[in-house]
Backbone as ProteinMPNN parsed JSONL, in Angstrom:
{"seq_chain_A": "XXXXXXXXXXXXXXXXXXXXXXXXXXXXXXXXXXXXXXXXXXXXXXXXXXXXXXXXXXXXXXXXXXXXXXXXXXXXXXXXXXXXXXXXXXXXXXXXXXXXXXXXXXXXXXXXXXXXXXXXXXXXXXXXXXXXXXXXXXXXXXXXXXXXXXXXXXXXXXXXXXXXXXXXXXXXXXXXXXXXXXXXXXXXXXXXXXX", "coords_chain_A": {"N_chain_A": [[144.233, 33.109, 191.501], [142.56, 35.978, 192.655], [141.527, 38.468, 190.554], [142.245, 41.855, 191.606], [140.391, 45.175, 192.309], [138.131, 48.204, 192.074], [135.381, 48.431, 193.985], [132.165, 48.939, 193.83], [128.73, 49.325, 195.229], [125.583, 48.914, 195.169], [123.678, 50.975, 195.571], [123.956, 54.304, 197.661], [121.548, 55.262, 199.296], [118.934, 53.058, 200.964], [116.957, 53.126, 201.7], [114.051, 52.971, 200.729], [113.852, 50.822, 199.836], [114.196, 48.91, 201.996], [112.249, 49.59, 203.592], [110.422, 48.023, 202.441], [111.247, 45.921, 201.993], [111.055, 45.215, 204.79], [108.56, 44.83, 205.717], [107.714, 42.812, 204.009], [109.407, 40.963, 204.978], [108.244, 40.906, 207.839], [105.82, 39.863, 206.924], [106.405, 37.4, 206.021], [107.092, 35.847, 207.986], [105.325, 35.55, 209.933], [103.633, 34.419, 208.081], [104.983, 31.907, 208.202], [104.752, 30.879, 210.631], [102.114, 30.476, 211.224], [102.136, 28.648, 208.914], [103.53, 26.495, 209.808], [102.625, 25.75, 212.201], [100.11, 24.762, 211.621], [100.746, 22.394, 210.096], [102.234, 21.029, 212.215], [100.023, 20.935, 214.116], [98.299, 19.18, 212.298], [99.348, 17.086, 210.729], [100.684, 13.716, 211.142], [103.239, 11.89, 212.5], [106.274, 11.297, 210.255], [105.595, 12.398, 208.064], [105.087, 15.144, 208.76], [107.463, 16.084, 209.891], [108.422, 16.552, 207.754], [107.533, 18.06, 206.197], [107.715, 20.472, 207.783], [110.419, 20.78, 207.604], [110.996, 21.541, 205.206], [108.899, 23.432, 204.607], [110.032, 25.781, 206.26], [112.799, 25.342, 205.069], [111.825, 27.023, 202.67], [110.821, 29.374, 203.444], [113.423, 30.654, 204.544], [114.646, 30.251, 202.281], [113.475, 32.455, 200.931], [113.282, 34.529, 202.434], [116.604, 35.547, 202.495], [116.789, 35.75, 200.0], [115.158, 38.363, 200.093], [117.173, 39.748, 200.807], [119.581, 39.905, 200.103], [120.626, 41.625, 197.723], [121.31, 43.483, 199.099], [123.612, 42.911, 200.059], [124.987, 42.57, 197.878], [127.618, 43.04, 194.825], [129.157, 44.855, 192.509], [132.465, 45.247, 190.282], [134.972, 46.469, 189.197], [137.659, 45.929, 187.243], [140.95, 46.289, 186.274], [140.617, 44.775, 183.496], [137.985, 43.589, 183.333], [134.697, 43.935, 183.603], [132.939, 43.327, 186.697], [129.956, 42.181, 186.965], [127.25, 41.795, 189.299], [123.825, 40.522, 190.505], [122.072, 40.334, 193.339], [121.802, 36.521, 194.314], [121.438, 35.585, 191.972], [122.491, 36.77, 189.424], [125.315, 37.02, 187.936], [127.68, 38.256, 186.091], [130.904, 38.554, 184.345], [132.491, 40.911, 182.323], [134.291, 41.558, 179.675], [136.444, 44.315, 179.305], [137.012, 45.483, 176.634], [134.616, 44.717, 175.588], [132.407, 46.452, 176.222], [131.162, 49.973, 175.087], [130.66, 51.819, 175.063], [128.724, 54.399, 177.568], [126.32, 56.368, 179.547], [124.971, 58.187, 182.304], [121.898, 58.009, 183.734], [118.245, 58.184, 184.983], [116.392, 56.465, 185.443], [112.864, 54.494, 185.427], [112.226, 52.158, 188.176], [111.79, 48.467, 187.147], [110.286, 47.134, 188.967], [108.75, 47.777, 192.518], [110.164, 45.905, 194.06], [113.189, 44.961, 193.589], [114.344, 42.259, 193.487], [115.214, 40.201, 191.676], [117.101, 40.14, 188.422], [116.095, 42.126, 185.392], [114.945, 41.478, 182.23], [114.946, 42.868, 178.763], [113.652, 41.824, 175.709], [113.114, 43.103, 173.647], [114.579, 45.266, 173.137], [117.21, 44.037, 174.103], [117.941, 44.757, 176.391], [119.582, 44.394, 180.052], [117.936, 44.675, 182.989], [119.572, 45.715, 185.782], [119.505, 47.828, 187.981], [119.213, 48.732, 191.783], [117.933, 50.823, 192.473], [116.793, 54.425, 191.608], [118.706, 55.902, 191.998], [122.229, 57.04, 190.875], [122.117, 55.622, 188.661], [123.582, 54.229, 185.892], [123.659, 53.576, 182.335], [125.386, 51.032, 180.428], [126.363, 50.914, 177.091], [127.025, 47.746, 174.764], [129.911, 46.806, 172.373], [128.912, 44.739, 170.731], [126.134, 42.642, 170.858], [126.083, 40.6, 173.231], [126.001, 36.538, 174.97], [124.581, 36.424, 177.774], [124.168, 34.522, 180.949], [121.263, 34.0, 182.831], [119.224, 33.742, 185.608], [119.05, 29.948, 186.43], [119.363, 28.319, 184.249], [118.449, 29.88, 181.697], [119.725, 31.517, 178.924], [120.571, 35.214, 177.621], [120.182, 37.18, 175.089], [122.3, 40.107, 174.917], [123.122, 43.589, 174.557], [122.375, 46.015, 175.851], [122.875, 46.822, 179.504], [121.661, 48.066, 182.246], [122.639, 49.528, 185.07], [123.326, 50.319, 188.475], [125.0, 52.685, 190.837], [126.631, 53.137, 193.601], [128.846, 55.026, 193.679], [128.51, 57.074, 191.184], [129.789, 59.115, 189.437], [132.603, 58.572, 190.02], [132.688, 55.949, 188.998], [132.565, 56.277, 186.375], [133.977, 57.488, 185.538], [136.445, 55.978, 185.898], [135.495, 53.733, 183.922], [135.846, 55.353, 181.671], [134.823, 55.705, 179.262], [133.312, 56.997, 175.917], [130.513, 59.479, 175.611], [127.294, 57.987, 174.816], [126.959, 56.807, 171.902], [125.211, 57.252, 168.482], [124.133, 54.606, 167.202], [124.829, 51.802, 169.035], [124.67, 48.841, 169.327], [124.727, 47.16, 166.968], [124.302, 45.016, 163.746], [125.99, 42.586, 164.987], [127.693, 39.457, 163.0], [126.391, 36.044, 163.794], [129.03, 34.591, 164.594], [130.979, 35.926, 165.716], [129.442, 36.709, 168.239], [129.988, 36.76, 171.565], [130.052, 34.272, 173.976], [129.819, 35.137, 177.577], [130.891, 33.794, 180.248], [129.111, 33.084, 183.954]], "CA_chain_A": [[144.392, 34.397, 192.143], [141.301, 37.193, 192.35], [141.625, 40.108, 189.983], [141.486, 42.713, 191.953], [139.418, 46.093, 191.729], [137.032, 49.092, 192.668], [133.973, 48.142, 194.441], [130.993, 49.635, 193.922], [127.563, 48.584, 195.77], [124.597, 49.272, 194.236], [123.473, 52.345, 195.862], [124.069, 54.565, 199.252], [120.295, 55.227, 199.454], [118.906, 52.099, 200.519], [115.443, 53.427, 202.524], [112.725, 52.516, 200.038], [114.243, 49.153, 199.006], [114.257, 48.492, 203.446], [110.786, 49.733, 204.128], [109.408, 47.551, 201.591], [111.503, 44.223, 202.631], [110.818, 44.738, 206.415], [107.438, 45.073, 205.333], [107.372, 41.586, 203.669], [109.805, 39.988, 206.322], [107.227, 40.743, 209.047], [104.659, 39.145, 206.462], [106.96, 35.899, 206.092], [107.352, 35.404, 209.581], [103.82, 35.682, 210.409], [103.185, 33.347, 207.505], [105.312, 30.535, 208.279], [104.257, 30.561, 212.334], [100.743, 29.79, 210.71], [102.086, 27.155, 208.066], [104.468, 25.802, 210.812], [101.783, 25.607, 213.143], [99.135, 24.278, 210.809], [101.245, 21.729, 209.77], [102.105, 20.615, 213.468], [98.514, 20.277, 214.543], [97.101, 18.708, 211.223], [100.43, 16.188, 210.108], [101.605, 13.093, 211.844], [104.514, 10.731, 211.848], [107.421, 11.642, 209.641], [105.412, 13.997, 207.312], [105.098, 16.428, 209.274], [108.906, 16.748, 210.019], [109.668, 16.45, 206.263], [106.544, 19.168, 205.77], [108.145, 21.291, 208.678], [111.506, 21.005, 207.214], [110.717, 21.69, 203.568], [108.316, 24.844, 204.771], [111.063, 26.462, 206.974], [114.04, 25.924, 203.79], [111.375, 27.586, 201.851], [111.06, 30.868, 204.384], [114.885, 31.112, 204.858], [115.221, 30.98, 200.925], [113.042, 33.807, 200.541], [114.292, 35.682, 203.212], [117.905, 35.302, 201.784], [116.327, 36.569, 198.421], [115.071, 39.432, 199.897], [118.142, 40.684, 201.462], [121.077, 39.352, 199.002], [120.671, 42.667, 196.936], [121.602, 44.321, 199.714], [125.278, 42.421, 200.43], [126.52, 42.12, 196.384], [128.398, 44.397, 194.544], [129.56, 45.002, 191.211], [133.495, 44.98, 190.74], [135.582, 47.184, 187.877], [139.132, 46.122, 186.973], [141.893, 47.006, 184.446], [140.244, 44.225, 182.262], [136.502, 43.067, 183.106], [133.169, 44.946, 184.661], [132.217, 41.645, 187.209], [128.58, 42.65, 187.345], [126.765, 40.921, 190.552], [123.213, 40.903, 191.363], [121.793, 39.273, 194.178], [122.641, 35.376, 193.671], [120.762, 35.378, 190.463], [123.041, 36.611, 188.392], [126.626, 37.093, 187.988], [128.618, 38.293, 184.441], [131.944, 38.979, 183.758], [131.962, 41.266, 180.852], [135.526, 42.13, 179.229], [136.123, 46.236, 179.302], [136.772, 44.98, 175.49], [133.06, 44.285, 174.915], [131.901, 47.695, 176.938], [131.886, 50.701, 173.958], [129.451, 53.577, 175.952], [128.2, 54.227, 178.971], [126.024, 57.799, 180.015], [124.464, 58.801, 182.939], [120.54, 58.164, 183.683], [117.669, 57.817, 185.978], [114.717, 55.506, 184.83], [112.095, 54.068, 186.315], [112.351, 50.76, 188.261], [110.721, 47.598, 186.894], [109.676, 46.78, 190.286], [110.019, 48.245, 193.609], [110.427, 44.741, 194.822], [113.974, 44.463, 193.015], [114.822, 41.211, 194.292], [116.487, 39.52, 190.277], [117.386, 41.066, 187.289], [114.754, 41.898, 184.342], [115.777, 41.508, 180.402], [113.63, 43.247, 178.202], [113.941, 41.393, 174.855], [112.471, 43.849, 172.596], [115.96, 46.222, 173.525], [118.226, 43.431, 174.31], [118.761, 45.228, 177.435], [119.277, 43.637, 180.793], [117.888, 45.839, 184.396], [120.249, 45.79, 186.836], [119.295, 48.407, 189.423], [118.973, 48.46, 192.506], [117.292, 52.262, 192.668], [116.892, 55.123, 190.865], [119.773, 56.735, 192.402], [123.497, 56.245, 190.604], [121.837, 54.723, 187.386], [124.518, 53.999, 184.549], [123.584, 52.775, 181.171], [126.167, 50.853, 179.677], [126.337, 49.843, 175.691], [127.926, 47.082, 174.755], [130.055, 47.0, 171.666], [128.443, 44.017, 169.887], [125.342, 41.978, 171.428], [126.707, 39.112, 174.208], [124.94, 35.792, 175.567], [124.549, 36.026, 179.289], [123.282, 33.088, 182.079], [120.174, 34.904, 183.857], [119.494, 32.339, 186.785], [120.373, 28.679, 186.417], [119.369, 27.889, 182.321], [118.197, 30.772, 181.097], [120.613, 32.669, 178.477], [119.733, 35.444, 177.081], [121.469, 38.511, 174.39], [122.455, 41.316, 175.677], [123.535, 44.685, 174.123], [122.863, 47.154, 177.174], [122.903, 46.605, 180.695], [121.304, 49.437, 183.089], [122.948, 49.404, 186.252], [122.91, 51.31, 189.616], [126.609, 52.486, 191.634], [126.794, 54.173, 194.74], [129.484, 56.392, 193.286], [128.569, 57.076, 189.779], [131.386, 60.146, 188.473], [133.776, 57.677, 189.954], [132.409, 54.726, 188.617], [132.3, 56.712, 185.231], [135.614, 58.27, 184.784], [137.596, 54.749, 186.014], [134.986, 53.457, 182.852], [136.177, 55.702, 180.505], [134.537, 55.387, 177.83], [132.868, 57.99, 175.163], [129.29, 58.71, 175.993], [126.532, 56.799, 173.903], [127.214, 57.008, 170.325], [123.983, 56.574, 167.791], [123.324, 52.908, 167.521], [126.142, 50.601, 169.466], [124.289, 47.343, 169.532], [124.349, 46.772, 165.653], [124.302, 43.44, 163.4], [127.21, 41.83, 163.889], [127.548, 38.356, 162.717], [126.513, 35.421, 165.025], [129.968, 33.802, 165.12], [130.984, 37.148, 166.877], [128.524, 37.29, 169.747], [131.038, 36.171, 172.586], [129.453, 33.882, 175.189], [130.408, 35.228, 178.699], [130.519, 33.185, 181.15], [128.871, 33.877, 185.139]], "C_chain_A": [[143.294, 35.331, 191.668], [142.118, 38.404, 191.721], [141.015, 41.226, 190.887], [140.845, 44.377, 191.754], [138.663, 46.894, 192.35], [136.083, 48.287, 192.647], [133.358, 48.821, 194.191], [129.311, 48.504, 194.184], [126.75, 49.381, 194.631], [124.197, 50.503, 194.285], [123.804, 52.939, 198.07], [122.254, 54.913, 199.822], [119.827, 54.021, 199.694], [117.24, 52.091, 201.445], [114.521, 52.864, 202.107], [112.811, 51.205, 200.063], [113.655, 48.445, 200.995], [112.981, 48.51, 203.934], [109.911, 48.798, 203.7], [110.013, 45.498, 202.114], [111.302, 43.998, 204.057], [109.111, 44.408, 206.561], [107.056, 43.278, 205.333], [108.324, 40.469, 204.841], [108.812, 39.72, 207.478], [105.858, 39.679, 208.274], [104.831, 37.366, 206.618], [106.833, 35.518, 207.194], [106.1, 35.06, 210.124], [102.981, 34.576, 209.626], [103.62, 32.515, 207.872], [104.768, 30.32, 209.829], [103.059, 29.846, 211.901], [100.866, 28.497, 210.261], [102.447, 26.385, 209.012], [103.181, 25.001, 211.671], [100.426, 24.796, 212.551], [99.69, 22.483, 210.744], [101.756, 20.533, 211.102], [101.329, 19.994, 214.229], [98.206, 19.169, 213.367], [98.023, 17.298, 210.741], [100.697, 15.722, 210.888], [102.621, 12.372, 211.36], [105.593, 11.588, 210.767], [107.223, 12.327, 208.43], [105.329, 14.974, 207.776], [106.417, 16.711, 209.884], [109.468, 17.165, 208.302], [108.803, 17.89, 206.22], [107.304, 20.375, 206.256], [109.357, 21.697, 208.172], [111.482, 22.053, 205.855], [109.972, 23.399, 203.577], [109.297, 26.078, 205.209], [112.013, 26.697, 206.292], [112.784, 27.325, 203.266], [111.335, 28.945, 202.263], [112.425, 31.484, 203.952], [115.064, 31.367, 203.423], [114.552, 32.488, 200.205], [112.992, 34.736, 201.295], [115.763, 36.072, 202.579], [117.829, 35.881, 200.225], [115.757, 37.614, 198.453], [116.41, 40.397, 199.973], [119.188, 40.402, 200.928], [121.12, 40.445, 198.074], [121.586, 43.792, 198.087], [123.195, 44.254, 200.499], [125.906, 42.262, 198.916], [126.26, 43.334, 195.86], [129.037, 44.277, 193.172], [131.06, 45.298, 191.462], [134.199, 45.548, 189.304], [137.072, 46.773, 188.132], [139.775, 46.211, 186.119], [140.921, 45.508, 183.486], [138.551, 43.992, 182.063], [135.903, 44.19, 184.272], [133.13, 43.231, 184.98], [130.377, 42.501, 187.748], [127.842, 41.251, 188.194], [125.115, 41.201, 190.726], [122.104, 40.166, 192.362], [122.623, 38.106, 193.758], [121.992, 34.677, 192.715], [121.47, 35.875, 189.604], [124.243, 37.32, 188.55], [127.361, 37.499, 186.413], [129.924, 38.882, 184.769], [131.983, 39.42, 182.406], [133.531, 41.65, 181.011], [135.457, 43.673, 178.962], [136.438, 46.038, 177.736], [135.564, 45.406, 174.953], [131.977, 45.675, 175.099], [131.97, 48.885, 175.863], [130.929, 52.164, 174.342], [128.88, 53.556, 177.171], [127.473, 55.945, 179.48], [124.979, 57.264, 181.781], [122.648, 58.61, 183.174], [119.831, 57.535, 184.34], [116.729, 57.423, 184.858], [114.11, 54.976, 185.954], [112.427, 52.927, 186.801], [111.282, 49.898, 187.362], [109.294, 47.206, 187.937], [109.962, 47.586, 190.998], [110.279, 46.896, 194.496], [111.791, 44.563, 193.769], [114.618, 43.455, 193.429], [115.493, 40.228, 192.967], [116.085, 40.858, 188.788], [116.211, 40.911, 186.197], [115.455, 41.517, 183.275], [114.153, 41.899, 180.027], [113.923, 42.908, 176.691], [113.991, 42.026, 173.281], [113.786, 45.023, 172.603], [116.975, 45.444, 173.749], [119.01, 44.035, 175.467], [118.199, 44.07, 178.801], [119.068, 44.447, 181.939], [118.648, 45.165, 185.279], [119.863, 46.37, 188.524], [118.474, 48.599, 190.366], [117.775, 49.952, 193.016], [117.366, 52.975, 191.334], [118.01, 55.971, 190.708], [121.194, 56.177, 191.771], [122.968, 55.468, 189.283], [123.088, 55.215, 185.879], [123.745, 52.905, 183.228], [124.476, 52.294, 180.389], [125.857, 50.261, 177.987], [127.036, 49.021, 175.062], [128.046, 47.013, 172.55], [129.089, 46.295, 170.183], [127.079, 43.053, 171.152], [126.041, 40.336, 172.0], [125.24, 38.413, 174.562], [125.627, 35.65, 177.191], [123.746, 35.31, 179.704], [122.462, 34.356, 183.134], [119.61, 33.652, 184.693], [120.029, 31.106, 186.23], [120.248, 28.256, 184.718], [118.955, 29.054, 181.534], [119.069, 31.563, 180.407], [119.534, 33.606, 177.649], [120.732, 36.954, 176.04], [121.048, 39.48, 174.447], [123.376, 42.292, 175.081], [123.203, 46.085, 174.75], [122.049, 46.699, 178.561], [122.801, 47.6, 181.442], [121.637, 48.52, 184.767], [122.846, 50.345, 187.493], [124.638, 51.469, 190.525], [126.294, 53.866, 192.302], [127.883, 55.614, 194.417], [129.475, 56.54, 191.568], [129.658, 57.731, 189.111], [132.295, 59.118, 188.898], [133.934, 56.403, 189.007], [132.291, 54.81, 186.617], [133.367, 56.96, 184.702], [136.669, 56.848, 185.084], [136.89, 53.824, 184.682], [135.765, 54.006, 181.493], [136.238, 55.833, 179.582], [133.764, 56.857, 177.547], [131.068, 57.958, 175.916], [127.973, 58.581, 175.12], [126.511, 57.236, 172.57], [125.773, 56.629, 169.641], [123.577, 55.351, 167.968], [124.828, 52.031, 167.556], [125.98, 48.722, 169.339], [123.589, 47.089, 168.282], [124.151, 45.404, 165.329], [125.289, 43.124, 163.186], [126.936, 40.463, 163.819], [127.33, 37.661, 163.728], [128.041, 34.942, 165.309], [130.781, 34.936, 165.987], [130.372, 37.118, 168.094], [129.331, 35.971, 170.506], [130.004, 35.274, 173.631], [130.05, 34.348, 176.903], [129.892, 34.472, 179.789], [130.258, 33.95, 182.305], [129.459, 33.73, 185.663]], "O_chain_A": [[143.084, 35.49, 190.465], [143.033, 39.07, 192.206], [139.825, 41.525, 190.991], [140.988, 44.681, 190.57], [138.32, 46.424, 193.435], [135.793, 47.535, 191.716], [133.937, 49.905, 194.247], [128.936, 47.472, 193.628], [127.066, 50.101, 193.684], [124.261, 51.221, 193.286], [123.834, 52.324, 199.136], [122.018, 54.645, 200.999], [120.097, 53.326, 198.714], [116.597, 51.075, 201.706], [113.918, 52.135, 202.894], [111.843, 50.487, 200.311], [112.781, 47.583, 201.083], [112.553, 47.593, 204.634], [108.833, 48.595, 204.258], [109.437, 44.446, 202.39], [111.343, 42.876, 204.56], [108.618, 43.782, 207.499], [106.435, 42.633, 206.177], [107.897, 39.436, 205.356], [108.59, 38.614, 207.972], [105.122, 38.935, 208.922], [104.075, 36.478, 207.013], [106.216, 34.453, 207.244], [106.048, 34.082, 210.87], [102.024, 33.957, 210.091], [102.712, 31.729, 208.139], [104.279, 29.2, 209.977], [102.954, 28.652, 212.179], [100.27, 27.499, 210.667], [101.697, 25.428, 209.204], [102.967, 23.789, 211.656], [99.776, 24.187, 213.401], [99.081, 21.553, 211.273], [101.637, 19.322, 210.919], [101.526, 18.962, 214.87], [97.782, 18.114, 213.839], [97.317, 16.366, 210.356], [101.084, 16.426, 211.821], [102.918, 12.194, 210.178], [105.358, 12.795, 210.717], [108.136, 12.799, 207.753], [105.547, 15.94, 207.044], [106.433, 17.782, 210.491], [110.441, 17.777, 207.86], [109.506, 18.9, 206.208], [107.591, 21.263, 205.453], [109.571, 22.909, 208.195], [111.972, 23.178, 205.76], [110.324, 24.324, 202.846], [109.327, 27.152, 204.608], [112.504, 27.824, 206.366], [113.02, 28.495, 203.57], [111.804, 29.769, 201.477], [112.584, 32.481, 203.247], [115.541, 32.451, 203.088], [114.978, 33.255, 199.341], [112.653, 35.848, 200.887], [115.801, 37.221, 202.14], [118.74, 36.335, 199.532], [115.565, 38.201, 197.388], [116.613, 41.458, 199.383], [120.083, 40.881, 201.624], [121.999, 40.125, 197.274], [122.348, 44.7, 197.756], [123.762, 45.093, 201.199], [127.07, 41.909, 198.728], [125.433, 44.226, 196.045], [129.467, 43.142, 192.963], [131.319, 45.608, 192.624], [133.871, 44.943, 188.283], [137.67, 47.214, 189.113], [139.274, 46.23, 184.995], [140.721, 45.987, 182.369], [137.943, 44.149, 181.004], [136.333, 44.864, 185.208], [133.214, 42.273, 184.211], [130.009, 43.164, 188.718], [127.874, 40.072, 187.84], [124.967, 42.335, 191.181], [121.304, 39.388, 191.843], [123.684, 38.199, 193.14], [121.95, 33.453, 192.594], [121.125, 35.38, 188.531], [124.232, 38.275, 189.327], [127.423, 36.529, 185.658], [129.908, 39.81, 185.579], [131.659, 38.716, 181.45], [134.032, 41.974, 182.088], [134.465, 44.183, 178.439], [135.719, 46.938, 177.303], [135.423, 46.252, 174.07], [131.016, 45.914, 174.368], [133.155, 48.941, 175.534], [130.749, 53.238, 173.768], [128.587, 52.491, 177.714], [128.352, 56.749, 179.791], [124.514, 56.168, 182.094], [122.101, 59.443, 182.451], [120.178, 56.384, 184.604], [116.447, 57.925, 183.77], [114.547, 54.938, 187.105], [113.063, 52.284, 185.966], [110.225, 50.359, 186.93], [108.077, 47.072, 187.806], [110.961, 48.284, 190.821], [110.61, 47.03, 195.674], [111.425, 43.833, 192.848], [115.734, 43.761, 193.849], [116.365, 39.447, 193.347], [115.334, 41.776, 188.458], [115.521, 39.899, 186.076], [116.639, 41.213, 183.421], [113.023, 41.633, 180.437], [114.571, 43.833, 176.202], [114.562, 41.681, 172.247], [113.646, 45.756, 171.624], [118.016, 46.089, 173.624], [120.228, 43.964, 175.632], [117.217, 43.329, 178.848], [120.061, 45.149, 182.135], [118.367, 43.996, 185.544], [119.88, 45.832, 189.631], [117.258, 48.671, 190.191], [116.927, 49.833, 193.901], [117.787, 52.507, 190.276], [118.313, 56.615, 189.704], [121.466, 55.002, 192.018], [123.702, 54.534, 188.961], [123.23, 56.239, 185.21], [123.417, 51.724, 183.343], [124.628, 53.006, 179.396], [125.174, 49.257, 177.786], [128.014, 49.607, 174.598], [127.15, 47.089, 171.71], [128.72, 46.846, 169.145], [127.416, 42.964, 172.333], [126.353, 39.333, 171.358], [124.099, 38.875, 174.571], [126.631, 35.089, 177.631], [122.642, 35.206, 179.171], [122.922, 35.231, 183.867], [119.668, 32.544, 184.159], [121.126, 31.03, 185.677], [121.261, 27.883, 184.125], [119.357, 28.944, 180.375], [119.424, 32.524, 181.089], [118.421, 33.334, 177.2], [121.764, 37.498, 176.43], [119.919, 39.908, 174.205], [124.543, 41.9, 175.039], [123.652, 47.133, 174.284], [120.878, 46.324, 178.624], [123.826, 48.28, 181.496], [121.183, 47.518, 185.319], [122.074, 51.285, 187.305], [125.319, 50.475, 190.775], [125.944, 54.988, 191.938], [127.751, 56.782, 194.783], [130.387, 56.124, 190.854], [130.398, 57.131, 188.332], [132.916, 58.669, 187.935], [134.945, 55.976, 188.449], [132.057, 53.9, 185.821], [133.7, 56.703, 183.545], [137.69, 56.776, 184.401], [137.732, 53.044, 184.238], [136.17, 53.328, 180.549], [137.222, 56.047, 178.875], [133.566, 57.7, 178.422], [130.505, 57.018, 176.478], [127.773, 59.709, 174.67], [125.851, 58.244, 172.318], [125.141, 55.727, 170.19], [122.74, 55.025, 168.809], [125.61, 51.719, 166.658], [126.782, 47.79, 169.289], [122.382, 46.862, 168.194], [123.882, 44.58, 166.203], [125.85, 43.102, 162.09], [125.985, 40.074, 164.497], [127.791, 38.106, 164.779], [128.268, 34.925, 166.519], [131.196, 34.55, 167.079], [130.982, 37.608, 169.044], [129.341, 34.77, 170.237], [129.047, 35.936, 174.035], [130.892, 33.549, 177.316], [128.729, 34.479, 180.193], [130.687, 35.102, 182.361], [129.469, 34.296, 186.756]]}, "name": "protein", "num_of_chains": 1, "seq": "XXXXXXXXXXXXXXXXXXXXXXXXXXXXXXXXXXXXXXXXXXXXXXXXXXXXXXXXXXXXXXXXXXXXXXXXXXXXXXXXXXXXXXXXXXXXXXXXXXXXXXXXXXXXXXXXXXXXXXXXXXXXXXXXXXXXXXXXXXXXXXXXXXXXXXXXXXXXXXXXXXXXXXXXXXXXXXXXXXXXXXXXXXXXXXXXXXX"}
């Protein structure tokens, strides 16, 4: 049975992020007609269906990776934050593990936000989707999260993005950022959460 819970998308602003993927959609499209077409003329016999095939997944998966930021959603309930973004990365964090959270706009990494960053030197992980709605959460003790398919990596704050932030703040409830939250605690402490 699904725990269920407040939604929150990433942001209601979603202009910049659109201008910039219609941008590169028209580029894809325009590229694969070429490869397609290249590949058509220049390949016979049963490489050039596998070529054709193999070129065309490859489009659709990076179409599907531009625009998958723009259908997932982060998910708050009485026990866990389910943090979502695109289909690169997924956490369930226990409201347990969660111990601050303020308010704040930063810069993007990218404006192509298409997967999540980690910046190792902070043990933080970027989340958002804009500048708009940015939450910094701190987590009580440093966790290991799955960042695509092998990659873990530890994590003691997570900058996120929510279309309704005061809401998304006060159903949080937490204090807001205390001196230093992401101390040394022991390794047999640092929880693994699964995605």
């Amino acid at each position: 049975m699904k725990e269920s819970g407040e939604i929150f998308s990433y942001t209601a602003k979603r202009s910049d992020y659109l201008s910039i993927v219609i941008a590169f959609v028209i580029l894809v499209i325009l590229e694969a007609i070429g490869v397609d077409l290249l590949i058509a003329l220049l390949v016979h016999g049963w490489l050039k269906y596998l070529l054709l095939f193999l070129a065309i997944g490859v489009h659709i998966w990076v179409l599907v990776l531009f625009w998958a930021p723009l259908f997932t959603k982060h998910r708050l309930s009485g026990t866990h934050l389910h943090l979502r973004y695109s289909y690169q990365f997924r956490a369930d964090l226990p409201r347990s593990v969660l111990a601050a959270a303020e308010p704040v706009k930063e810069k993007l990494d990218s404006p192509m936000v298409v997967k999540p960053i980690y910046h190792k030197d902070r043990e933080r992980l970027n989340l958002p989707f804009s500048t708009e709605g940015q939450v910094l959460l701190y987590l009580a003790h440093p966790v290991k999260l799955r960042l695509g398919l092998l990659k873990r990596v530890e994590v003691g704050q997570v900058l996120v993005n929510v279309d309704r932030r005061d809401l998304f703040l006060k159903m949080l409830a937490l204090p807001a950022k205390p001196g230093a939250v992401t101390g040394n605690m022991p390794d047999e402490n640092r929880d693994l959460i699964p995605g």
